[in-house]
Structures are given as C-alpha cells and as structure tokens.
N, C-alpha and C positions, 0 to 999 in steps of 0.2 A: 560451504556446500552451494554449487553453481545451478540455476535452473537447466531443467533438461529437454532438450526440444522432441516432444512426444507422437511420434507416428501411430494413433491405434483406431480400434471402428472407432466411426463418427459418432456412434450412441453415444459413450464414454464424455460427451460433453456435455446431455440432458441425466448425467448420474451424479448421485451423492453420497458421501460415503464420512462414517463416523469416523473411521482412522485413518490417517494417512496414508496416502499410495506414494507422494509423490513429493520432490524439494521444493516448496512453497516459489511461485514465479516460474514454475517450468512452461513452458510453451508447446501449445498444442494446434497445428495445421491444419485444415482443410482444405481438399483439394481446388474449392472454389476462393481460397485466398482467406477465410474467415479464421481469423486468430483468437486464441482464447487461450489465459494465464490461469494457474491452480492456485486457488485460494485456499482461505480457511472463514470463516460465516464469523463474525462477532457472539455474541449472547440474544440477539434476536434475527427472528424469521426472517427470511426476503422474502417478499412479491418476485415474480418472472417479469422482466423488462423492466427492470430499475439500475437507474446506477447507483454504482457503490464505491465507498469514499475509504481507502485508507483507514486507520486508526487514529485517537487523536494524542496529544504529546501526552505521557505521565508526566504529574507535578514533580519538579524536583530533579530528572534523569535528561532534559531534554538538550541541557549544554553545561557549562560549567562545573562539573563533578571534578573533582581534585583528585588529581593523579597522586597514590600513597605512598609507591616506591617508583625508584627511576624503573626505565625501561631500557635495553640498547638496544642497537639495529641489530633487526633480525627477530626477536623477539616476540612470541605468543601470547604469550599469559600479560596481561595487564590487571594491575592491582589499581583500583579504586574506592574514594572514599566516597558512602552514597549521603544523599541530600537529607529529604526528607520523606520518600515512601519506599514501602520495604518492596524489596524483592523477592518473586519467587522461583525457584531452580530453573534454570534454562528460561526463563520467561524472554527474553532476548534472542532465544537462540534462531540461527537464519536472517538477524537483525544487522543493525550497524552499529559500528561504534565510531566517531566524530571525533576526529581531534581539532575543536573550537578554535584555542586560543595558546598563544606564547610557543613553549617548544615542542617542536615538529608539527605544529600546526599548518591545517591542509590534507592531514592523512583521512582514510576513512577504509574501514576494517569489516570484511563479515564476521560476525561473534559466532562459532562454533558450540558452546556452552559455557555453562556459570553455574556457580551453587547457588542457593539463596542466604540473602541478607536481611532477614526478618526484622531487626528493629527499624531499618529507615535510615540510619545513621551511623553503620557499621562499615567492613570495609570486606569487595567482594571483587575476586578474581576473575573477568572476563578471559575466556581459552580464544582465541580467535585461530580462522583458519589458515594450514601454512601457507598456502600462497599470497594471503597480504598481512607475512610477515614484515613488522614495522620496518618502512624505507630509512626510517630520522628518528634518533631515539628521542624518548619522551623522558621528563624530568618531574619534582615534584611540584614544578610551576606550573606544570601542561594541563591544561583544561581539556575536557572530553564531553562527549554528548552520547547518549543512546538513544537509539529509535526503533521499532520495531519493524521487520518485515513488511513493506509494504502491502502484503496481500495476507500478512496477519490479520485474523479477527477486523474484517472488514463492515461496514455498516451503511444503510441506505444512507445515500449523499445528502447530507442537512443541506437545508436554505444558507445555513450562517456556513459560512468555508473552515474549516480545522484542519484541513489536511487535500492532499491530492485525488481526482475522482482515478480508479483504477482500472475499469469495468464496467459490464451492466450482464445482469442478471440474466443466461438464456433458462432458466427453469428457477422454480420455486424451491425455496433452501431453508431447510432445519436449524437453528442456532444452534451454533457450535459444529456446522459439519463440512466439511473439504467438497469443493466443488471448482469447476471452469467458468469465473468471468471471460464474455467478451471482451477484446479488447480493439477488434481491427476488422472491417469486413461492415457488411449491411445485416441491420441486428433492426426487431421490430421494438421502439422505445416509449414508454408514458410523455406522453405528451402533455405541455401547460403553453395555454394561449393560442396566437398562431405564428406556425413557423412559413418560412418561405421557402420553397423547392429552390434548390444548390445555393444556398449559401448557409453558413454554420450555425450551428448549435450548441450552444454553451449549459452550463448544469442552473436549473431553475430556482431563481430567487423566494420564490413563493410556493410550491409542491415541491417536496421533499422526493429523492429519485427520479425527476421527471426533467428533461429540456427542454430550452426556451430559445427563441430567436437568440440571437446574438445581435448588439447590445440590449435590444428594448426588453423591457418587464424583465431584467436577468438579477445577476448577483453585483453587480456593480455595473452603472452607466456609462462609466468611462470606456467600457468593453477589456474591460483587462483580465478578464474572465478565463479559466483554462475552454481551449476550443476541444468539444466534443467529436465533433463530426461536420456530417455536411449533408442535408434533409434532400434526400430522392422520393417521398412519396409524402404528402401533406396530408395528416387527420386532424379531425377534429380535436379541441381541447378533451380532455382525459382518456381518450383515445389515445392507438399505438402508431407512431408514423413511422416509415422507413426509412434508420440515420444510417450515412455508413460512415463505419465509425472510425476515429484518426485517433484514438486513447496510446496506445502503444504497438509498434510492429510484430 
C-alpha cells in the first residue's frame, strides 16, 4: 500500500485521530509549500515542536531471519523462520521486508500482512504487496530483514540515534494516535544552545526533540549528523526558532 498524496483543509494537519484515515507516509500540501507525512504516535505523548525519530529495530527481525521455503519470481507470500521475539498479526504491515544476504539479495518488499508468530521461534508468512512481487527468487539460504513503517509508532528523537529523525511535531499528540509530522517547509522547533541564522540544523545531542547547530554541541562532532533544516529565525535556548525544514519532500 503506496502513500497517498492528500489535498484536504489545512486544519487536517493540527488533528488527531484514534483510527486510521490514511496509508501510513501519505503526503499532505500546503499551499505555501509546507509538507507533512501521516504518522502513527509510539506509546507516549508528544510535545508540539519536537522532532520525531522512526522506531527502533526489534531484537531478532532486523536482518538475518532464514528464509523456510524457496520463493520463485514473482512471488507474494514469503515464509520465514523468526529469531527470537514473537510477533504479532500484521505488526509489520505497511513495513519492509529486506532481503540482506545470499539469494536474491538487494530486493526490498512492502509487507501487505502477516499472521502472528507467538513463540519467537516459529515460522510466519509475510503476504507482501503485488507490485513488489519478488524480481529474483529467494532460496532457503536467503537471509531477510524486517522493519517497520517508518512513520510507525514514532517517538521523540533521543540524544543517542536508533533510527531516522522523520518529522517534527505541528500540534501535541495522544500515544498511540495518527497524526501529520512535518517534514518540509518553515516549522517553529525546540531549540538547545545557539543556532546560527542560514546554516543547518541537525537533531540535538543533549535535549531530546530539540536542534542544535550543526556540528557544535550535536550528536557527533565529526558533523555526520542527519541535516534537519536550515535556521531563519534565531531563539533562545528552549525556546522555538524558525527551521525550514529539508527532513523529506
């Protein structure tokens, strides 16, 4: 299932909503350029003006999973043997699935659905969807990875990196409920330290949600940092400055 690029009133961006409206990464316009992707909130609240980070890997699913029966081209359904934590129905689904290592390695699949695999160490059918039906078939050698939807169950951007920053927060968010991060466009953001008017912004080493100069006081000196943005109006530390932001188009 493809994200959906969404023309509706502008409110529709400061809402939140307990069930889903929308295919998790669909994109939503404004007419002044500001972009903003449909998430889904983690298990705790968001603040407004925070960035938010991806999900982080499950132990066990995140590469190497043993492929249980071949696969040929063309092919839907992939049978896998799982590691060590259980799954549960569709928890994957909207997600990817990797093919790591040996045969047909290099593919990468959106997972349409799955049953669950409750022990951990059982073996469970990934449905993936037809259009990335496998190019190269897979084998009982072929290693595979799963990940989840990147705008799955999202969480305020830690200090320490686990995953991609995706967004930032235009309104305050219920755990557990569907809303639009930003992702593109001049968004007001928590600020830590001081930043410099037009040069970037990277996600802060030390407040959690908040950006930082780029490289000073950040997440790595070397400046290897994913770049946020690009700072048009300077506030104070924990104050909100003006990023505009280069997260995704």
């Amino acid at each position: 299932m493809e994200g959906l690029a969404i023309f509706g009133h502008h409110r529709e961006r400061l809402t939140e909503t307990a069930a889903q409206k929308y295919p998790l990464g669909s994109r939503f316009m404004l007419p002044d350029g500001r972009i903003f992707k449909y998430c889904k909130n983690g298990a705790v609240a968001l603040s407004r003006g925070r960035l938010v980070q991806e999900s982080v890997v499950i132990a066990g699913h995140g590469s190497d999973l043993v492929v249980q029966a071949a696969a040929a081209i063309g092919a839907t359904a992939i049978s896998l043997t799982n590691a060590t934590t259980a799954i549960t129905a569709n928890e994957y689904a909207e997600g990817q699935l990797i093919v790591n290592d040996v045969d047909g390695e290099g593919q990468i699949c959106t997972i349409k659905s799955h049953p669950a695999e409750a022990t951990g160490t059982g073996t469970v059918v990934m449905t993936i969807e037809d259009e990335d039906a496998l190019l190269v078939a897979l084998t009982t050698s072929s290693e595979v990875g799963l990940r989840y939807n990147p705008y799955k169950n999202v969480l305020v951007a830690p200090i320490t990196v686990t995953g991609i920053v995706v967004g930032c927060t235009p309104l305050a968010v219920t755990a557990d409920y569907y809303f639009w991060a930003q992702t593109w466009g001049q968004a007001a953001v928590l600020t830590n330290g001081t930043l410099i008017r037009g040069l970037n912004v990277v996600r802060s080493g030390t407040t959690a949600g908040a950006v930082d100069v780029n490289p000073l006081n950040s997440v790595d000196a070397s400046g290897q940092e994913q770049i946020i943005g690009n700072c048009r109006a300077v506030m104070a530390t924990t104050e909100y400055s003006l990023i505009f932001l280069t997260i995704a188009p």
